[in-house]
C-alpha positions in Angstrom: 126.7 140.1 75.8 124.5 141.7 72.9 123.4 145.7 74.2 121.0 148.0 72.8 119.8 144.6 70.3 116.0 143.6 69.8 116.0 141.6 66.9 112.4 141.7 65.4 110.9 139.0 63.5 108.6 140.8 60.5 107.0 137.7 59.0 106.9 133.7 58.8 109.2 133.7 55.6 111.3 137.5 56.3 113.5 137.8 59.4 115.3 141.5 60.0 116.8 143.0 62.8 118.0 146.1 64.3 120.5 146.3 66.2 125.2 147.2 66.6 124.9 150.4 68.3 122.1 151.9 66.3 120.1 154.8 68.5 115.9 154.3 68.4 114.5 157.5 67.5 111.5 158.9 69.8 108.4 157.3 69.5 105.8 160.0 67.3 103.6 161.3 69.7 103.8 161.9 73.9 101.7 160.2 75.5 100.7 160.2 79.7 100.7 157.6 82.0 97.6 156.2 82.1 96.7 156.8 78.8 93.7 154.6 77.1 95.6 153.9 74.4 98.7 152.8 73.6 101.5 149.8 74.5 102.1 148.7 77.9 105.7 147.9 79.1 106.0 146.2 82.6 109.7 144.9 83.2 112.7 144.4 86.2 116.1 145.4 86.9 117.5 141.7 87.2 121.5 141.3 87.9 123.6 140.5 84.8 123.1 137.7 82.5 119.4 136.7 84.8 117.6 134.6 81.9 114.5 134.1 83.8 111.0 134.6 82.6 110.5 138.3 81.8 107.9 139.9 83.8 108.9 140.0 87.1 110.8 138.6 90.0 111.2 138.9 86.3 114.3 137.2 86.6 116.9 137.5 89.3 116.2 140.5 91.4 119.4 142.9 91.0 120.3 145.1 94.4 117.5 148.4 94.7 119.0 151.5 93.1 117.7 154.3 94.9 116.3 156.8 93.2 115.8 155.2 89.5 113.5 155.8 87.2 112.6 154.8 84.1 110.6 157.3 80.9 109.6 156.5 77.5 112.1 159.2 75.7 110.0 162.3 74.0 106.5 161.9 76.0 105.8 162.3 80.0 105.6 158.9 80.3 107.7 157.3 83.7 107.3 155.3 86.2 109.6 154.9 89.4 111.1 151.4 90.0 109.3 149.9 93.5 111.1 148.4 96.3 110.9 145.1 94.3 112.7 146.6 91.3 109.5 146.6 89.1 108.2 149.2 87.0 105.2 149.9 84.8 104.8 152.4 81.8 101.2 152.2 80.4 100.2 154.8 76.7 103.3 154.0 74.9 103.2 155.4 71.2 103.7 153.0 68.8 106.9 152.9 66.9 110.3 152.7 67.7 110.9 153.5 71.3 113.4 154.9 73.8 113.9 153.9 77.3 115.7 155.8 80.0 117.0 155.1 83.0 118.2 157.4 85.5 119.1 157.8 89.5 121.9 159.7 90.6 124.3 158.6 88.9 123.1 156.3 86.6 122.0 157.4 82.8 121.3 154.6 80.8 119.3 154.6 77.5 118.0 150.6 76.0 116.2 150.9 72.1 112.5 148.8 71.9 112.3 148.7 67.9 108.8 148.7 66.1 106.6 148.8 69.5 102.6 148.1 68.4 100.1 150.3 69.7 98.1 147.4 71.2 100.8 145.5 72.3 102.0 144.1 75.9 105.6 143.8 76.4 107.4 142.4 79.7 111.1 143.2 80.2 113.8 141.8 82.0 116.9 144.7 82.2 120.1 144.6 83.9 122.0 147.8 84.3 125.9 147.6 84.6 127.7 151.0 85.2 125.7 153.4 83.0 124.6 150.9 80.0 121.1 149.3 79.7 121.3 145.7 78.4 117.6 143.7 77.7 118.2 140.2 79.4 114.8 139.1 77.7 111.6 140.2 77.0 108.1 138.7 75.8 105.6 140.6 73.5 101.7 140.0 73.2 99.3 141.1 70.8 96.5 139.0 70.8 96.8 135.7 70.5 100.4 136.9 68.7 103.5 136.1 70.9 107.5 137.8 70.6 109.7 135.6 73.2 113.5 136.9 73.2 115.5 135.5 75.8 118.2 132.4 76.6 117.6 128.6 75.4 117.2 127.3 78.9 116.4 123.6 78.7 116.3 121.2 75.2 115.0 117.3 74.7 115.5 115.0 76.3 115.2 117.0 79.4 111.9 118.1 77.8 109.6 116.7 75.5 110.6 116.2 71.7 110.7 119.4 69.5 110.1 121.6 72.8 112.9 124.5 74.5 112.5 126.5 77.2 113.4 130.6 76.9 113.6 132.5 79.1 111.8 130.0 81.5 109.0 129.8 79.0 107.7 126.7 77.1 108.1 126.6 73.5 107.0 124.1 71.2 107.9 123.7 67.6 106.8 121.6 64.6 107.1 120.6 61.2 106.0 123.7 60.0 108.0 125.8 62.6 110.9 128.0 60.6 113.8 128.2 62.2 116.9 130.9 61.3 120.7 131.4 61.6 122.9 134.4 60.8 119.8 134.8 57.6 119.8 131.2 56.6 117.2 128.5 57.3 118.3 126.1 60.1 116.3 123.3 62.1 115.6 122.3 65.8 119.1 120.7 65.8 120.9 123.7 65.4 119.5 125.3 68.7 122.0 124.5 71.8 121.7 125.4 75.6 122.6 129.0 76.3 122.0 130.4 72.7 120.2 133.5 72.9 116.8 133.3 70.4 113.7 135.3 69.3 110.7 133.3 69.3 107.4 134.5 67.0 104.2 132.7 67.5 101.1 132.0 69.1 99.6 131.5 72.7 98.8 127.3 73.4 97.7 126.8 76.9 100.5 127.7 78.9 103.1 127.5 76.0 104.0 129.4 73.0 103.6 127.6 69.6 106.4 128.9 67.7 106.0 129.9 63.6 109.5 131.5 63.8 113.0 130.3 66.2 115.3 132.7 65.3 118.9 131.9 66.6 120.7 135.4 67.4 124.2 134.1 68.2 125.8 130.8 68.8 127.6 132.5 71.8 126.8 130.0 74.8 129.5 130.7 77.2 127.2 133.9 78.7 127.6 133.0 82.2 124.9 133.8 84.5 124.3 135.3 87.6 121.4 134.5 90.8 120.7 136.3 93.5 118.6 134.7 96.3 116.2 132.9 98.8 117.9 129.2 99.0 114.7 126.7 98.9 114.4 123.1 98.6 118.5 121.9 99.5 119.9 118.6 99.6 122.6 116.8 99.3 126.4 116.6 99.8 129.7 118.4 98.7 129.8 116.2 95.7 126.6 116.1 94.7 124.1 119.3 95.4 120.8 121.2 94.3 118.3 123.4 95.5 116.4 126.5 93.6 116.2 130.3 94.2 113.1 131.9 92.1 111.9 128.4 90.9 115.3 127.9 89.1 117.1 124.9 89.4 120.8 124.8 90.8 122.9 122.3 90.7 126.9 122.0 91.9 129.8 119.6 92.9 133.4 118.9 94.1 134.2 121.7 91.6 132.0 124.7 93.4 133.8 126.9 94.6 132.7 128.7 97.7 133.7 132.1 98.3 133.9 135.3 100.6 134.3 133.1 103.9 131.6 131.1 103.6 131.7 127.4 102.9 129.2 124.3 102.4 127.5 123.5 105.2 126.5 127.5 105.6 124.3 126.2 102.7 120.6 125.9 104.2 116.7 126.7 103.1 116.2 130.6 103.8 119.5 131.5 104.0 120.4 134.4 101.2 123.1 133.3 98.2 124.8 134.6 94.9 125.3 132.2 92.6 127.6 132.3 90.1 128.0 129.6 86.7 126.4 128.1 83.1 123.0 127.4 81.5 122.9 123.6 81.8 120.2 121.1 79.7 117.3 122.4 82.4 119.8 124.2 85.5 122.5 126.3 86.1 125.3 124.2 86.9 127.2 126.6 89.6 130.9 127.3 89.7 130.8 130.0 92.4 128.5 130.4 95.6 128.8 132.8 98.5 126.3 132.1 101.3 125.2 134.9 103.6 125.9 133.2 107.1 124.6 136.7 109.0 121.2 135.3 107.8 119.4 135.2 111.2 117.3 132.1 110.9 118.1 129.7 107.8 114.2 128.4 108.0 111.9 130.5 105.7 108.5 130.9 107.6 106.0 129.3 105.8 103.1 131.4 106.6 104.7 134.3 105.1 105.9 133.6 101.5 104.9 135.8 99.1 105.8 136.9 95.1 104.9 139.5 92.7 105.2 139.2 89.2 103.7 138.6 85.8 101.8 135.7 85.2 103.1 133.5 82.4 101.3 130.2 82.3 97.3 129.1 83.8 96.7 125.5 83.6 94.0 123.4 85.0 90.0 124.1 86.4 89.2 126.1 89.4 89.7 125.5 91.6 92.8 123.5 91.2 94.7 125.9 89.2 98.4 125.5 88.3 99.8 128.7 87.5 103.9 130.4 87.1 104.2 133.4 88.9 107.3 135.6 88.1 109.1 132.3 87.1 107.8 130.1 89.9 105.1 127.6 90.3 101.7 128.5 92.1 99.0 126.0 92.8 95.2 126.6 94.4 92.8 125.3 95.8 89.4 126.2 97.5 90.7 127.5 100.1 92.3 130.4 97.6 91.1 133.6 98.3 91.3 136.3 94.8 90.8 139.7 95.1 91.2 143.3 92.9 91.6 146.3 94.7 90.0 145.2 97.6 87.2 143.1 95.8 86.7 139.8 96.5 86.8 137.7 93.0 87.1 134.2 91.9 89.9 131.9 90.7 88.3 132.0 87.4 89.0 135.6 86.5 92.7 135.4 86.3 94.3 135.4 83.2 97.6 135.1 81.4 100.0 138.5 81.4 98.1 139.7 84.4 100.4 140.9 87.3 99.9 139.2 90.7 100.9 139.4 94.6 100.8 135.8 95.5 100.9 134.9 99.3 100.8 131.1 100.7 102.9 128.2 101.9 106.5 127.8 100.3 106.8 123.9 99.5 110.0 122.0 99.8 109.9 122.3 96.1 110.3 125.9 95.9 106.7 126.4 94.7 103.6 128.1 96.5 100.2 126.8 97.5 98.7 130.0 97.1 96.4 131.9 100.0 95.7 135.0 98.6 96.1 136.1 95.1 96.1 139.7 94.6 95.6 141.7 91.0 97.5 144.3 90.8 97.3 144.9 87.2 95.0 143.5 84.7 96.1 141.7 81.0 94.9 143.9 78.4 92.2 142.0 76.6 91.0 139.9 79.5 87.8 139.3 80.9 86.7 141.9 83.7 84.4 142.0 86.8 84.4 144.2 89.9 81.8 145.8 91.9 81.7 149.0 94.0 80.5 152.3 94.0 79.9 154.1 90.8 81.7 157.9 91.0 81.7 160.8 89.1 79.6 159.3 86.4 79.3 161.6 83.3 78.4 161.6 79.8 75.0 160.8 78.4 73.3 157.2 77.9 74.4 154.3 76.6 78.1 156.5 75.9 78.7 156.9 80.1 82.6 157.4 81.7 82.7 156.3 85.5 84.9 154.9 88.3 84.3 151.8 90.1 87.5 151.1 93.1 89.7 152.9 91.3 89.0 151.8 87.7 88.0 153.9 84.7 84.6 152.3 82.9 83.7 153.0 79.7 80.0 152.1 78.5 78.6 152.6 74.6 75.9 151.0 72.6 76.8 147.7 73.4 76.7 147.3 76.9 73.9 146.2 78.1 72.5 148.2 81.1 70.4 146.1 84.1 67.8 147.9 85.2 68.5 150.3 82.6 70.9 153.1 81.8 68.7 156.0 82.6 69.1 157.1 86.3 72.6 155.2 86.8 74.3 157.9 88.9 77.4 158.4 91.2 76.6 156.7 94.3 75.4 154.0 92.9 76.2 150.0 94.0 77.1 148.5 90.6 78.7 145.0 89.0 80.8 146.0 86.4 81.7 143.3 83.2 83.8 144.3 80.4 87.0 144.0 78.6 90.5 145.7 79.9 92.0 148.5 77.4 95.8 149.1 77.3 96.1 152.1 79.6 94.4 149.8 82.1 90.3 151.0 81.5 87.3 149.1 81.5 84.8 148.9 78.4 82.4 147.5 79.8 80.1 144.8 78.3 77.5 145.0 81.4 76.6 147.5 84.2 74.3 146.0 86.9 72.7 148.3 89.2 72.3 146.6 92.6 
């Protein structure tokens, strides 16, 4: 497995990399959490080998490591990883940057080479004794797209010059330039289980790929799942059933380990999975099935996920979106909300991270409830409403709080009534634009 590596695509017709033990330096510049400016870097601990979408259940969740906490080397920038093995680090200088994770016990450093001030980066890392390895990761900047992560799925299983990586989409074309060990190569040369760096642009729920290039031909990496068991069936020589929207498949040849056996294998019951990247599953050659599992039927009123979200298809409000790797549909019944404000289906919006609850389907998907918005994609479209606090600053170039949130007004945003005698207290509608650091420049203040 490749540590301490992000290779770095520079340009459609220049491919270099960094990487073989070389150390980061800081980042120039300390930054806060928080900051207004600055790249954002949301990630997981996953278990070893987990090639699932980066962003959350950003893979396969790894056990909780008490304690750990991950900072941005030479600023005050940290964040503490949750219950759910998330963290968030918001204000990251650009340039080459050093992550560190510690708990008691742990110290583990992982390099993030020529970081872009305005750029949004999810991270999948696994951390084995005290060294840091990046599973995959996905960069934004704009309509500009970084994907780095495992081929997961090739034609025919998908459509004709198409791979999944990293549980991503990822279409290519005639114009699509594809690399290997620093010579040209084509779509033929890619294979299931190669680790690749995609460059390109945002397509609907896909990334349109300029540059594929092929890090190593190493596919033997086995891989590791940790997990809910949904959507079982069928028999000791022939079985499948997902855990985090990822297809597993087995046979004869599975072994079952750590006294438990076949038939402990049900829906809701807990299970590690051990095997290969297969053309579209992981084909497993070890499974141990947590029979102290109390009930092995999930409740279906209670399902719920938190991650990024990676792909928004369809028209409210019949929306079809991935959540953290698995599918999420709506429908009018679905209720959004931000921070306690009620909002509609058609303010989410990709690299956004959600709280999803709803019905688990037999499929392993969710028919979503309630979608909650924990944290906003930088870029996106904006609206909340609340009261305005601790308004200062003098017309149009005003700094307030709305729920939580820190608006920004200038000689663009248009003020309704006007912008003389908005003061705290206030009811207001707030439209604007999120900033990395998580602010709001707002486009329009309406006073209610």
């Amino acid at each position: 497995m490749r540590r301490f590596c992000v290779l770095l695509v520079a340009a459609a017709a220049a491919v270099s990399s960094a990487c073989n033990g070389s150390s980061p330096s800081s980042p120039s510049g300390a930054g806060a959490s928080g900051s207004t400016s600055g790249a954002v870097i949301t990630g997981a601990i996953v278990a070893p080998s987990g090639s699932s979408a980066a962003g959350s259940t950003l893979g396969t969740t790894a056990a909780t490591i008490p304690g750990l906490t991950v900072s941005v080397v030479g600023t005050s920038i940290s964040s503490a990883v949750n219950a759910a093995n998330r963290f968030s680090l918001s204000g990251v200088p650009g340039g080459d940057v050093q992550l560190q994770f510690t708990a008691p016990g742990l110290n583990a450093g992982l390099g993030m080479p020529g970081v872009r001030n305005d750029e949004r980066i999810a991270v999948t890392v696994s951390l084995i004794g005290s060294t840091a390895v990046l599973e995959s990761q996905a960069r934004s900047s704009g309509s500009e797209e970084q994907l780095e992560g495992r081929v997961e799925s090739l034609p025919p299983t998908v459509a004709p010059l198409t791979l999944v990586v990293a549980g991503r989409t990822v279409t290519t074309n005639a114009t699509t330039q594809f690399f290997l060990g620093g010579s040209s190569a084509t779509f033929s040369s890619l294979a299931i289980g190669q680790r690749v760096h995609v460059k390109g642009t945002t397509s609907g729920p896909a990334l349109a790929a300029s540059v594929v290039q092929i890090q190593n031909t190493n596919v033997d990496v086995p891989v590791e799942i940790n997990g809910t068991v949904l959507g079982f069936s069928g028999t000791p020589a022939s079985f499948q059933f997902t855990i985090d929207g990822r297809l597993i498949m087995g046979d004869a040849t599975t072994e079952f380990f750590g006294n438990s056996v076949f038939t402990n294998l049900a829906n809701g019951r807990r299970a590690e999975v051990k095997g290969v990247q297969r053309n579209g599953f992981v084909f497993a050659t070890r499974i141990h099935v947590n029979v102290d599992d109390v009930s092995p039927t999930p409740n279906p009123e209670s399902s719920s996920i938190e991650g990024l979200l990676t792909s928004l298809g369809g028209a409210p409000p019949t929306l079809t979106l991935v959540v953290a790797g698995t599918t999420v549909t709506t429908n009018a019944a679905t209720e959004v909300k931000r921070k306690g404000d009620v909002q509609s289906l058609g303010v989410l919006a990709l690299n956004m991270t959600v709280h999803v609850v709803g019905t688990r389907q037999a499929d392993g998907s969710l028919v979503a409830r309630m979608i909650q918005i924990k944290e906003d994609s930088v870029g996106g479209a904006f609206e909340i409403s609340g009261s305005a606090g601790g308004v200062k600053g003098s017309c149009p170039a005003l700094t307030f709080g709305v729920n939580g949130y820190d608006v920004v007004t200038d000689a663009a945003t248009v003020f309704v009534p006007a912008c003389a005698g908005l003061k705290s207290g206030n009811k207001v509608t707030v439209r604007g634009i999120v900033q990395p650091g998580g602010s709001i420049k707002a486009t329009s203040v309406v006073k209610q």
